[in-house]
C-alpha positions in Angstrom: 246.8 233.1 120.7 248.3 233.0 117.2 249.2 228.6 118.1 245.8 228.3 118.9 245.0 230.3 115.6 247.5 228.1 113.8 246.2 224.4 115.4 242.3 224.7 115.7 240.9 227.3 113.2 243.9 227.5 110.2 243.6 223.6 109.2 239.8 223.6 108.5 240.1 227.1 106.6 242.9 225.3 104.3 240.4 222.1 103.8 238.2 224.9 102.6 239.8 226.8 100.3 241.6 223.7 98.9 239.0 220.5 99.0 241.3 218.9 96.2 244.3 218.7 98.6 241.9 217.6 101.1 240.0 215.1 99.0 243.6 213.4 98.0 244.7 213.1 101.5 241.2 211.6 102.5 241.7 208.9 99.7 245.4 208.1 100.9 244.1 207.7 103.8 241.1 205.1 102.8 243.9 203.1 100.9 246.3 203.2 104.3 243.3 202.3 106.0 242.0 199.8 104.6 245.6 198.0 104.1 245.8 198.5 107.9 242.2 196.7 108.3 244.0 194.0 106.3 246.6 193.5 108.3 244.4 193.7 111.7 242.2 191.0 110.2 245.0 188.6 110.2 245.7 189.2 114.5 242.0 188.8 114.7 241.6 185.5 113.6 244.2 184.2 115.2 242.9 185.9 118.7 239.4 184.4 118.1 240.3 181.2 117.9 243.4 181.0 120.4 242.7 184.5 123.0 246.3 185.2 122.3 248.0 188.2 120.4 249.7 187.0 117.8 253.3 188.2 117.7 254.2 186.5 114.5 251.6 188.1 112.5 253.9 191.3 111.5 256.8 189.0 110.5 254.5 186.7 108.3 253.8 189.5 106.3 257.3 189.8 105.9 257.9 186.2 105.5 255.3 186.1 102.6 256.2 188.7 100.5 259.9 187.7 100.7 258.7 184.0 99.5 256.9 185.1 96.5 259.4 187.8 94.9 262.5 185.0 96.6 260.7 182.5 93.9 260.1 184.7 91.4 263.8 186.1 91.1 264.7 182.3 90.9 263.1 182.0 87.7 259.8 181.0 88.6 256.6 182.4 86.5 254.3 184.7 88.7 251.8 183.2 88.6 253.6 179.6 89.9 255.3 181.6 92.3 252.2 183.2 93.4 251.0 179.1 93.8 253.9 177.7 95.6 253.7 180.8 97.7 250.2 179.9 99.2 251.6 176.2 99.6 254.4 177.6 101.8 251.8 179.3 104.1 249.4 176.4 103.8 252.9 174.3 105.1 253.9 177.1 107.7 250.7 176.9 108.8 250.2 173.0 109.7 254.1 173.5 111.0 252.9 176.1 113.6 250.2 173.8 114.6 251.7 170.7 114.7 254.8 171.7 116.7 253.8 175.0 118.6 250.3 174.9 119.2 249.0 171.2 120.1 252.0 170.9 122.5 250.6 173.9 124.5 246.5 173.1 124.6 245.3 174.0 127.7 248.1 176.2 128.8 247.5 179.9 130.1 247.3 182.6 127.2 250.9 183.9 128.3 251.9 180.5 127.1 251.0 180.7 123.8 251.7 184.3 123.7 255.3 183.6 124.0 255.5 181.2 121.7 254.0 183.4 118.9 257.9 185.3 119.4 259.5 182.3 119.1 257.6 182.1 115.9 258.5 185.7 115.6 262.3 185.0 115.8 262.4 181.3 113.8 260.9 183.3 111.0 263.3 186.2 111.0 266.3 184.1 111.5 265.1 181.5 108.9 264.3 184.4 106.0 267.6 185.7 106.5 269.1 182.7 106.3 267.1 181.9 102.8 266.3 185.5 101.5 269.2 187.2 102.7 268.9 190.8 104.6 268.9 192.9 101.7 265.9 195.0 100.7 264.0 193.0 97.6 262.0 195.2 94.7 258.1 193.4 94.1 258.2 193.0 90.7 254.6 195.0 89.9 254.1 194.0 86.2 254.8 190.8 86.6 252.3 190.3 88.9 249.8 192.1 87.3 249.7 194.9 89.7 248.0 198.3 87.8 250.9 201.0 87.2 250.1 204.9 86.3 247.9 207.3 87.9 244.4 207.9 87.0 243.9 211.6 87.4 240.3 213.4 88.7 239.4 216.9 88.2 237.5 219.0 90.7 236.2 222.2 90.8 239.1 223.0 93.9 241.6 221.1 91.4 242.3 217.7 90.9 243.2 213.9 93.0 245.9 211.8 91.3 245.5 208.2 92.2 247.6 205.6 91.7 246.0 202.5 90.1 247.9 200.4 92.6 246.2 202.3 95.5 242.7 201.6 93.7 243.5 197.8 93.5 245.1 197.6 96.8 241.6 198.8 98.2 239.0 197.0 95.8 241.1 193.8 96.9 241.6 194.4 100.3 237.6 195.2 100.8 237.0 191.9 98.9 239.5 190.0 101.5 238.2 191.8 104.4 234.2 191.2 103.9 234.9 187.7 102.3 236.3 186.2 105.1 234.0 188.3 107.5 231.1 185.9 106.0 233.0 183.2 106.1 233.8 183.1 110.0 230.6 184.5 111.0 227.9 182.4 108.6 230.0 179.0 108.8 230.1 176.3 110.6 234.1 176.9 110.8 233.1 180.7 111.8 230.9 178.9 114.8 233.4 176.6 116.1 236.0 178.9 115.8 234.1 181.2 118.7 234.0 178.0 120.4 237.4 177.7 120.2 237.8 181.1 121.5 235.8 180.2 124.7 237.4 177.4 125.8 239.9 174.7 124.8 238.2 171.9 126.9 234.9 172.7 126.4 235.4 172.8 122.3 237.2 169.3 122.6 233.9 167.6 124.7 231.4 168.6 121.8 233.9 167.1 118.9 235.2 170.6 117.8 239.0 169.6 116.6 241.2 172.1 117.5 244.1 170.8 115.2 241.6 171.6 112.3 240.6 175.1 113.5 243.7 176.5 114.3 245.8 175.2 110.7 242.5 176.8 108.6 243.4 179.9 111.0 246.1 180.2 110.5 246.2 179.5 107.0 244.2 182.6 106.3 246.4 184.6 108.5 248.7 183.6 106.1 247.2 184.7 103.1 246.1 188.2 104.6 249.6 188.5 105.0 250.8 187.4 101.6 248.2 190.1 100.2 249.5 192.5 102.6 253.1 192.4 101.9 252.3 192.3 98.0 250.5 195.6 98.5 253.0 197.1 100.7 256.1 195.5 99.1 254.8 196.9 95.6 254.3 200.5 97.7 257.5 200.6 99.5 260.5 197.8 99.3 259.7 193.8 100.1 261.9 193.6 104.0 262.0 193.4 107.4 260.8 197.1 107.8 257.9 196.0 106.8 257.0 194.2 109.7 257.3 197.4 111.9 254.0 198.6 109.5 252.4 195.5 110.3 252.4 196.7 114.0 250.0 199.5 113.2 247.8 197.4 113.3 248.0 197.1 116.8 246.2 200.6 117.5 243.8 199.4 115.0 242.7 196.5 117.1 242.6 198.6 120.5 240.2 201.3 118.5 237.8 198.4 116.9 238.2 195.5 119.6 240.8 192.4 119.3 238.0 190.0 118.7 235.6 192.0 116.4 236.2 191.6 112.4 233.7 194.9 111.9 235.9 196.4 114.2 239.5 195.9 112.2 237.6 197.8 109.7 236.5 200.8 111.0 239.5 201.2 113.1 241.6 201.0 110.5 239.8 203.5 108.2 239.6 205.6 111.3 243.8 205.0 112.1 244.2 205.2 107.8 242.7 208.9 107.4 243.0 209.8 110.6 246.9 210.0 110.7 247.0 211.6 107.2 244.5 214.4 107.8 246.5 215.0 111.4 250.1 214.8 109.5 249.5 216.9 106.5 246.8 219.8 108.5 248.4 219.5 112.0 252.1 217.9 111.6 253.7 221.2 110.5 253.0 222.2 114.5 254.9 219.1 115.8 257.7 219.1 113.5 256.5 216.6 111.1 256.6 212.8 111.7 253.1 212.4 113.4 252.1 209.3 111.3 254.7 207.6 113.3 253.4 208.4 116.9 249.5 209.6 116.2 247.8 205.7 116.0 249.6 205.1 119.4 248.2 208.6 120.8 244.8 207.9 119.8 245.2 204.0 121.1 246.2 205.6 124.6 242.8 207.7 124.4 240.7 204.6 124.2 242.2 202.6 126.7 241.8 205.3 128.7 237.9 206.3 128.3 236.8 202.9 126.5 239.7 199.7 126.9 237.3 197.3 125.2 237.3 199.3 121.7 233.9 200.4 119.3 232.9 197.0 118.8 234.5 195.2 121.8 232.4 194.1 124.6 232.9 195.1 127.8 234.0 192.5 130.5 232.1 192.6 133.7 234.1 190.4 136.6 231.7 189.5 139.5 234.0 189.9 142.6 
């Protein structure tokens, strides 16, 4: 009786009596969130215009944030580094294509699904070989990235908030409903769900696929270069970071793998949701519940609803 006390009915009196502890681990949350939305964003694109999972995405976050501060510890001025940063995705990008991807037209998804971890592994293999293994430090200031804490009171209390927290989410819901317009209102949006249908059928009305899949990619690439920035300025720039990059996996199950509305709200719902449950409920389990909590609640959709909130349910006449 007393665990039952202790899990259902102490948590919500503690967001009562202290709405300032709650109202800071709501807004950690949003920023995790909406970080995770970012990162989701980037395996959506890629699945709407190829079907396939991207593999790779988690390791081009890595790969991105590892070019710009790599660059930037040569000597480089931020903001050239920032430049020649968005080339090298540009160029990664038009690689993939031209030697992954147009090879393998036509093939089934499990194809192309394997060939994102051989994209995986090149770029692991080749950022050690260039960046070296060891942890790198994002150099905040000079990338004008907000330090310091801005500091609310409240009649519980107060929130601290750190001013990188506040631009990681202006810029990240910028990202996110920028290039929501631009694939859904655009002619490149349009042939891009053409894309998504079928290979052939996109060739026969003129769509080119070379074309659609480098702009793809290319802006996978630069949700990932925003996404390590923010993550490498909240944590260290390595390849730990591409194990982050894989909540975004739960993200897509809750909101749909095709659906850009979707990599939103799930990842606002995986963001807060994992803090509330960790800081309320994680004393019951030990602690450590942001690590396994996405995945449990992932495991309840595909139970009760596999296609996600915004995903539409396929319907297989038999």
């Amino acid at each position: 009786m007393h665990f039952l006390y202790l899990a259902f009915i102490d948590p919500f009196v503690q967001m009562v009596q202290a709405p300032d502890l709650l109202a800071q681990t709501l807004w950690e949350g949003l920023v995790g969130g909406m970080l995770y939305a970012l990162i989701a964003l980037g395996f959506v694109l890629i699945f709407k215009a190829s079907g396939v999972f991207n593999f790779a995405q988690g390791i081009m976050v890595v790969f991105a944030a590892l070019t710009l501060v790599g660059l930037h510890d040569a000597g480089m001025p931020a903001i050239i580094a920032l430049a020649l940063t968005v080339v090298v995705m540009f160029a990664l990008a038009w690689t993939i294509e031209r030697a992954v991807l147009r090879p393998l037209v036509n093939q089934p998804d499990i194809i192309l699904f394997m060939a994102t971890f051989g994209i995986t592994y090149f770029l692991i293999g080749f950022g050690e070989f260039v960046f070296g293994g060891d942890p790198k430090v994002m150099p905040t200031k000079d990338f004008f990235l907000p330090d310091g804490r801005i500091t609310y009171h409240t009649l519980g209390g107060m929130v601290e908030m750190q001013k990188l927290d506040i631009a990681a989410a202006i810029i990240a819901t910028i990202m996110v409903v920028g290039l929501g317009i631009f694939f859904s209102k655009t002619r490149i949006g349009r042939a891009l769900r053409a894309v998504a249908d079928s290979h052939s059928a996109a060739l026969s009305v003129g769509i080119s696929l070379e074309q659609i899949w480098v702009i793809v990619w290319f802006a996978a690439g630069l949700v990932a270069l925003v996404t390590g920035v923010f993550w490498g300025a909240r944590s260290d720039v390595s390849f730990a970071l591409e194990v982050i990059a894989f909540k975004a996996l739960p993200v897509l199950i809750l909101g749909g793998f095709t659906s850009i509305p979707g990599a939103i709200v799930g990842g606002l719902i995986i963001g807060i949701g994992e803090k509330l449950f960790e800081f309320y409920w994680g004393p019951l389990f030990g602690g450590g519940t942001d690590a396994w909590f996405a995945y449990m609640l992932a495991l309840v959709f595909l139970l009760f609803r596999p296609q996600g909130l915004f995903g539409e349910r396929i319907i297989e006449r038999i």
